[in-house]
ROPA-229699 format. One record per residue: x, y, z of N, C-alpha, C, O, CB in turn; residue number from 1. Coordinates in nm, 3 decimals, m for minus. Last residue first. Glycine has a CB too. Layout:
BEGIN
      nc1      nc2      nc3     cac1     cac2     cac3      cc1      cc2      cc3      oc1      oc2      oc3     cbc1     cbc2     cbc3    k
        X        Y        Z        X        Y        Z        X        Y        Z        X        Y        Z        X        Y        Z  NUM
...
end
This chain:
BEGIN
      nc1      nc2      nc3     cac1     cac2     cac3      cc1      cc2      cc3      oc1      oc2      oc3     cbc1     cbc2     cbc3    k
    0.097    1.078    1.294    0.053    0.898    1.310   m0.100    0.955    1.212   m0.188    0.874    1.181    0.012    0.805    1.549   89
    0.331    1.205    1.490    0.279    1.221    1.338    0.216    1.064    1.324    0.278    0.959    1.341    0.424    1.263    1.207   88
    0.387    1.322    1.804    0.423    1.229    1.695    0.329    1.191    1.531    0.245    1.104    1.550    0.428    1.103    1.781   87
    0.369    1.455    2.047    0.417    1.543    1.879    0.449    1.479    1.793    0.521    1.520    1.703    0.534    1.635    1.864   86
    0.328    1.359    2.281    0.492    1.327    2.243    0.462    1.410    2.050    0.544    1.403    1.959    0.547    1.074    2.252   85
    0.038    1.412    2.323    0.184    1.483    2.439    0.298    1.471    2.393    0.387    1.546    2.435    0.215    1.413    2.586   84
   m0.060    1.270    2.138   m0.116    1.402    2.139    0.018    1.496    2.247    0.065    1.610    2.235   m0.301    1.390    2.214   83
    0.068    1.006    2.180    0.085    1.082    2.032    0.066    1.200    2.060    0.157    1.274    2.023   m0.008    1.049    1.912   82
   m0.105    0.992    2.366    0.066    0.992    2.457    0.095    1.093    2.306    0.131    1.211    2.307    0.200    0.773    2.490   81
   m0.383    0.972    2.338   m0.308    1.072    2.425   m0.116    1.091    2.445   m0.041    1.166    2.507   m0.371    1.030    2.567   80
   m0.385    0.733    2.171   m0.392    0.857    2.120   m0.343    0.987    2.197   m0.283    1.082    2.146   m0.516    0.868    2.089   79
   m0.263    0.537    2.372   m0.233    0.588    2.233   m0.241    0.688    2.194   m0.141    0.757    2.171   m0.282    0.550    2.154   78
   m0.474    0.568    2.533   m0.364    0.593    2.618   m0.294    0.606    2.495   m0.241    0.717    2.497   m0.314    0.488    2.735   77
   m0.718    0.472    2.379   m0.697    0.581    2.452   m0.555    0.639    2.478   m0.528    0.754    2.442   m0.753    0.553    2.563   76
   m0.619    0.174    2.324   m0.622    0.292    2.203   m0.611    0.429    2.278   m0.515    0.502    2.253   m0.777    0.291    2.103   75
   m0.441   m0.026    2.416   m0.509    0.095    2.502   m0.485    0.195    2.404   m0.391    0.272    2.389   m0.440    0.136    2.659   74
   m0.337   m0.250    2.303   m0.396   m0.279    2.455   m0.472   m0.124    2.489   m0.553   m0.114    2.581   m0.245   m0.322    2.589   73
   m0.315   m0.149    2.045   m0.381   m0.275    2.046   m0.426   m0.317    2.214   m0.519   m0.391    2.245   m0.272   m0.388    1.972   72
   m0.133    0.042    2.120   m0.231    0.114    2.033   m0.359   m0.049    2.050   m0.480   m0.031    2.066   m0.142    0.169    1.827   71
    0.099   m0.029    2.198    0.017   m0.011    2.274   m0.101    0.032    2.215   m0.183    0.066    2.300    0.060    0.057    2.357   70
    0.172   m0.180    1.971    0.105   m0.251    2.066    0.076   m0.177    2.199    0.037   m0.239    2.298    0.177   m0.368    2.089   69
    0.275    0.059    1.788    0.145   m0.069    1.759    0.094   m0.144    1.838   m0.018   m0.190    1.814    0.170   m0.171    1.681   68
    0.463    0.112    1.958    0.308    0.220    1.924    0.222    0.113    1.888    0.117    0.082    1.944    0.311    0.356    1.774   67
    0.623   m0.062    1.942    0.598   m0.040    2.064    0.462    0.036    2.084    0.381    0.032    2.177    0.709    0.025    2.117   66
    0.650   m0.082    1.677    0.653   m0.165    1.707    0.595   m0.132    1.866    0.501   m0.206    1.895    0.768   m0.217    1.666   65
    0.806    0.233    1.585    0.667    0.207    1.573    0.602    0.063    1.626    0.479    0.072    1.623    0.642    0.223    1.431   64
    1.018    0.196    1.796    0.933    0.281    1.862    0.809    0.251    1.786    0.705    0.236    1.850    0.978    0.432    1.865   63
    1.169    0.000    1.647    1.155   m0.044    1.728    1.023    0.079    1.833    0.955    0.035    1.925    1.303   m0.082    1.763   62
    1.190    0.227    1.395    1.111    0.110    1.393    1.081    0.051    1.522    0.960    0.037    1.537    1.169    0.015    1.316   61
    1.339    0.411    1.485    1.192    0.471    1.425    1.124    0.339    1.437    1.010    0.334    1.483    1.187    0.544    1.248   60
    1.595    0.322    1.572    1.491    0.360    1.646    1.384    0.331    1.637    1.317    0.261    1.714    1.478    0.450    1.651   59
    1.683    0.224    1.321    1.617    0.109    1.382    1.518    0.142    1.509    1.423    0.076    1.553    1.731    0.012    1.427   58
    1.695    0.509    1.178    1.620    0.405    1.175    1.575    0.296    1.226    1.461    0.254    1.203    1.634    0.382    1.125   57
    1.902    0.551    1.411    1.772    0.635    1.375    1.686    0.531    1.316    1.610    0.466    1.387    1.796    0.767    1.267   56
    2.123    0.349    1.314    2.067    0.364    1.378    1.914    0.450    1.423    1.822    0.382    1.469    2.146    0.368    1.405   55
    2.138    0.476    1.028    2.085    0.330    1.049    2.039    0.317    1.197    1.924    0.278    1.215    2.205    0.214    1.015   54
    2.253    0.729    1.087    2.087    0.760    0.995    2.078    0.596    1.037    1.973    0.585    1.101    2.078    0.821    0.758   53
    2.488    0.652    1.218    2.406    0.716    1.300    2.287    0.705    1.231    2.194    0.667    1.303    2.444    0.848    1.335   52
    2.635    0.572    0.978    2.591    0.499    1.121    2.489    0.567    1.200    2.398    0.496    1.242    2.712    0.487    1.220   51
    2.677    0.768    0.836    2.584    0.715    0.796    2.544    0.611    0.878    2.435    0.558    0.863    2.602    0.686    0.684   50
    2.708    1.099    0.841    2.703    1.018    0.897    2.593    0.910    0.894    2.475    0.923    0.925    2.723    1.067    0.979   49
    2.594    1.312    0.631    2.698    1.135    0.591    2.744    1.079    0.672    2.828    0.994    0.639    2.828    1.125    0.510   48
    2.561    1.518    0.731    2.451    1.442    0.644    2.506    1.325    0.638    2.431    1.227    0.643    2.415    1.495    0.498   47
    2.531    1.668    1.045    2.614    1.574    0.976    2.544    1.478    0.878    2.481    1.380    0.917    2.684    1.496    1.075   46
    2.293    1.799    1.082    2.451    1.913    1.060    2.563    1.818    0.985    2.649    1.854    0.905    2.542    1.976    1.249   45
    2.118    1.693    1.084    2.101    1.794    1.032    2.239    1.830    0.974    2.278    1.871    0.865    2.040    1.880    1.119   44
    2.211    1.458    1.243    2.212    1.434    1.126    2.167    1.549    1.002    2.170    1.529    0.881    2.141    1.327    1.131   43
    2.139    1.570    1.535    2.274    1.565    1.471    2.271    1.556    1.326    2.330    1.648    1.269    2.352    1.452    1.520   42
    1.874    1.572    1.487    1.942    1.748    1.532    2.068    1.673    1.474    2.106    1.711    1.363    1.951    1.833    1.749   41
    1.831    1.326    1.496    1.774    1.408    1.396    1.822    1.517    1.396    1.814    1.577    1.289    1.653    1.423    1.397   40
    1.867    1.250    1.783    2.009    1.221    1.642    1.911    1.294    1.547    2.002    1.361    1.499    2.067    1.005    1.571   39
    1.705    1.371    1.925    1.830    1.404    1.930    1.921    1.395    1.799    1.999    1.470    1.740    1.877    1.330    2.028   38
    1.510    1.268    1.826    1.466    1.418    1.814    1.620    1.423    1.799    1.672    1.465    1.695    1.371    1.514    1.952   37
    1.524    0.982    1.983    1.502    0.987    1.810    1.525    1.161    1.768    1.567    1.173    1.652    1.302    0.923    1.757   36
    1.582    1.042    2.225    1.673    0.985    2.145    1.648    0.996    2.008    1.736    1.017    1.925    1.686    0.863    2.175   35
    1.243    1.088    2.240    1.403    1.168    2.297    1.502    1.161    2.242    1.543    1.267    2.193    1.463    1.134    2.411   34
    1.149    0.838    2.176    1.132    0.988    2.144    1.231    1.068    2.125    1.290    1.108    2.024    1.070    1.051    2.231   33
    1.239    0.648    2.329    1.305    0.681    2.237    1.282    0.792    2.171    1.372    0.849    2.109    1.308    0.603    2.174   32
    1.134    0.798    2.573    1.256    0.754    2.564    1.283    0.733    2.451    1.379    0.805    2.423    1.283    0.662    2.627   31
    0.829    0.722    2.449    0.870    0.870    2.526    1.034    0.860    2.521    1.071    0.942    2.436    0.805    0.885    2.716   30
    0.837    0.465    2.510    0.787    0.534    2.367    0.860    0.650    2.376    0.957    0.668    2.301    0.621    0.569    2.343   29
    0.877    0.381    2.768    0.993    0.338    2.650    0.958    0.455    2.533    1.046    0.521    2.479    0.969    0.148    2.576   28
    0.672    0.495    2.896    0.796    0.539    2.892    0.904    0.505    2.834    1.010    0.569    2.835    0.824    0.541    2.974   27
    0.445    0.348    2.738    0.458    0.448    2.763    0.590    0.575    2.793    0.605    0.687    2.744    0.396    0.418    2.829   26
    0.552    0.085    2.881    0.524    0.108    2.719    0.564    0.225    2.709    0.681    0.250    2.681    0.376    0.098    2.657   25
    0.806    0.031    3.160    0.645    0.097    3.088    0.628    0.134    2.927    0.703    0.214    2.871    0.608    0.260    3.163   24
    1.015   m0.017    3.255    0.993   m0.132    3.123    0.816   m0.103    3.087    0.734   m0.170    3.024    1.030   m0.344    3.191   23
    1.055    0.131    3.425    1.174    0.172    3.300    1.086    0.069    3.197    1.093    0.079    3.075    1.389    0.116    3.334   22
    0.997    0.252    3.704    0.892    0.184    3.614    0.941    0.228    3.492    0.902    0.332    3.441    0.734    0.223    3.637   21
    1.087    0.458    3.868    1.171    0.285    3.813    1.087    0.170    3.766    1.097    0.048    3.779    1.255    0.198    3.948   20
    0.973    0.663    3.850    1.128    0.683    3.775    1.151    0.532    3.782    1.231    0.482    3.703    1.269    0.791    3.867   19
    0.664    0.660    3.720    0.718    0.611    3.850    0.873    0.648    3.778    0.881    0.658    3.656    0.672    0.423    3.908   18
    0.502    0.699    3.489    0.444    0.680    3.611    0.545    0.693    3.738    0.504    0.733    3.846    0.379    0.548    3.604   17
    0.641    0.723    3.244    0.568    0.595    3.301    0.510    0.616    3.464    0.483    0.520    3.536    0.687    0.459    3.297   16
    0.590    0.984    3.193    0.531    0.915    3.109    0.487    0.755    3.160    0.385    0.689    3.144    0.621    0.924    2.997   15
    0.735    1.117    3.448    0.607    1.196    3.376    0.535    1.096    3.241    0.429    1.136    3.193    0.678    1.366    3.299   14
    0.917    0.929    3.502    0.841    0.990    3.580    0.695    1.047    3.529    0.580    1.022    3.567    0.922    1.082    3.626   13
    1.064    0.884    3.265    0.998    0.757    3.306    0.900    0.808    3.441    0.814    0.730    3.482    1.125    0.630    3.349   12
    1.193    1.172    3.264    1.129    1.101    3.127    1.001    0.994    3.194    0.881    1.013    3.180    1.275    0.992    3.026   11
    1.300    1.152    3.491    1.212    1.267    3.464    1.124    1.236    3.340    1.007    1.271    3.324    1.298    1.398    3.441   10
    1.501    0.977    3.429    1.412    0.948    3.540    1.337    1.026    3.521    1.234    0.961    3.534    1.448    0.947    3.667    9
    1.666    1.095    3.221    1.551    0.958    3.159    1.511    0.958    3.303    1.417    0.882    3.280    1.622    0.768    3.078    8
    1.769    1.285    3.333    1.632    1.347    3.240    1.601    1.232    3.153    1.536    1.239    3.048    1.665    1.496    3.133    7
    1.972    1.156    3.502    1.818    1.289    3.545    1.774    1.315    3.464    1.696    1.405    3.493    1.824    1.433    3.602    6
    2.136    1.062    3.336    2.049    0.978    3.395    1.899    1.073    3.512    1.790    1.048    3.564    2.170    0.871    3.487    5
    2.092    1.187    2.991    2.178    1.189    3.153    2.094    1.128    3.249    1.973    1.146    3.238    2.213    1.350    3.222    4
    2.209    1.105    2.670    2.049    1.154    2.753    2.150    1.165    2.883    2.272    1.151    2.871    1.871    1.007    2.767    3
    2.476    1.235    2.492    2.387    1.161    2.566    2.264    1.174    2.578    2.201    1.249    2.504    2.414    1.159    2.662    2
    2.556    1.452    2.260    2.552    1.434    2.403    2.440    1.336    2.437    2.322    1.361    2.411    2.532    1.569    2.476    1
end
């Protein structure tokens, strides 16, 4: 199942600040978060779906790419979002 468009505004609310502040570091990170937790629940149950593990992966990457640069404009705001999103760093 999807995300739904009420719980990426609730997403971009509580991480970026604003529901139409969509292109916030912060709330991209958080967004794929979401998306990344999700297909990990699927790929539990479906091991050989193997479109889905490539995708996941390009997640994981395009989210560490987004960590690295916010980590380079605002170590603070880094370490706090890791500390709220349960991310392993």
């Amino acid at each position: 199942m999807p995300l739904t468009k009420e719980h990426n505004k609730k997403i971009f609310t509580e991480f970026g600040g604003s529901e139409k502040n969509t292109g916030s570091t912060e709330g991209q990170i958080a967004l794929f978060t979401e998306r990344i937790n999700h297909i990990s629940g699927h790929l539990k149950t479906n091991k050989k779906d193997h479109s889905s593990t490539l995708s996941l992966l390009k997640m994981v990457g395009k989210r560490r790419r987004l960590l690295n640069y916010l980590a380079k404009q605002d170590l603070n705001g880094y370490r706090a979002l890791i500390e709220k999103l349960h991310i392993r760093k």
